[in-house]
N, C-alpha and C positions, 0 to 999 in steps of 0.2 A: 504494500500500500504506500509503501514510503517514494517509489519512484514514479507511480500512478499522481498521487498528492501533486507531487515538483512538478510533475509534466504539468497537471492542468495549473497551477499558478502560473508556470511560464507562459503557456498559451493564453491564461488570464491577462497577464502585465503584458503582453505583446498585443494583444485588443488594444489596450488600455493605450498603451503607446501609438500607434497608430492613431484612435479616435483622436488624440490630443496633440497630431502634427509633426510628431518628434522624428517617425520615419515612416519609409513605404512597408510592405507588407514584405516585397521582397527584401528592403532593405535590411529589414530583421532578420527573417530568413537566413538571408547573406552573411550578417553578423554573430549570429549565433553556432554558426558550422563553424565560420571561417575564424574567429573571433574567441568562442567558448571550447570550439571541438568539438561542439552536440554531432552528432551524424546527421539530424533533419532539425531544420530551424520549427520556431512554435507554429508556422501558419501550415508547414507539410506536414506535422504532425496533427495537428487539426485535421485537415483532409484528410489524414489515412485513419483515423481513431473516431472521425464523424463529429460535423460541425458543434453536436448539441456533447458530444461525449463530456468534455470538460467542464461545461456549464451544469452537467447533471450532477458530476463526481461533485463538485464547489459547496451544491446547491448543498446536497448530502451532509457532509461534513460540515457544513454551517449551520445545518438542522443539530448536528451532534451537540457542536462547538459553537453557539452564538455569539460567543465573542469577537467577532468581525473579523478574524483572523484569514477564513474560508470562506467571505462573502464575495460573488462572483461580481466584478465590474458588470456597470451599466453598457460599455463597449459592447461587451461580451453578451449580453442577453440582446441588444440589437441586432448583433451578427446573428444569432441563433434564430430570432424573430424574422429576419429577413430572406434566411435561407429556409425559412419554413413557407414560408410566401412564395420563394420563387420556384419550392419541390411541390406547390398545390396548384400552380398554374398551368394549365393542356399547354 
């Protein structure tokens, strides 16, 4: 659970980063591999673990732990919102 946890705050703070201008999506991406040595930056791991996955895991653990610690960015429940919209349109 402990690597599960990390991954979704990363893909949490990388929303978060992005909605706030700081960089592109690839540019995270970019930085994270290149940068940290992750193998996939937060936004490919999003895509392969499914847009809402992280937002689930957060929500979860904030239900545990209400201490704000696990509360998912408002980025991040936009993103989720938005790709739910555009998997319900023919």
């Amino acid at each position: 659970m402990i690597v599960a946890r990390t991954v979704a705050r990363i893909i949490d703070l990388a929303h978060d980063a992005v909605a706030k201008g700081v960089a592109t999506e690839q540019d995270v991406d970019t930085a994270m591999r290149l940068g940290v040595n992750y193998p996939l930056g937060p936004f490919e791991w999003s895509r392969r673990l499914g847009r809402g996955w992280a937002g689930s895991l957060l929500d979860d653990l904030h239900e545990r732990d209400p201490s704000g610690r696990y509360a998912p960015s408002l980025a991040l429940y936009r993103h989720a919102c938005a790709t739910e919209k555009r998997e319900d349109t023919p």
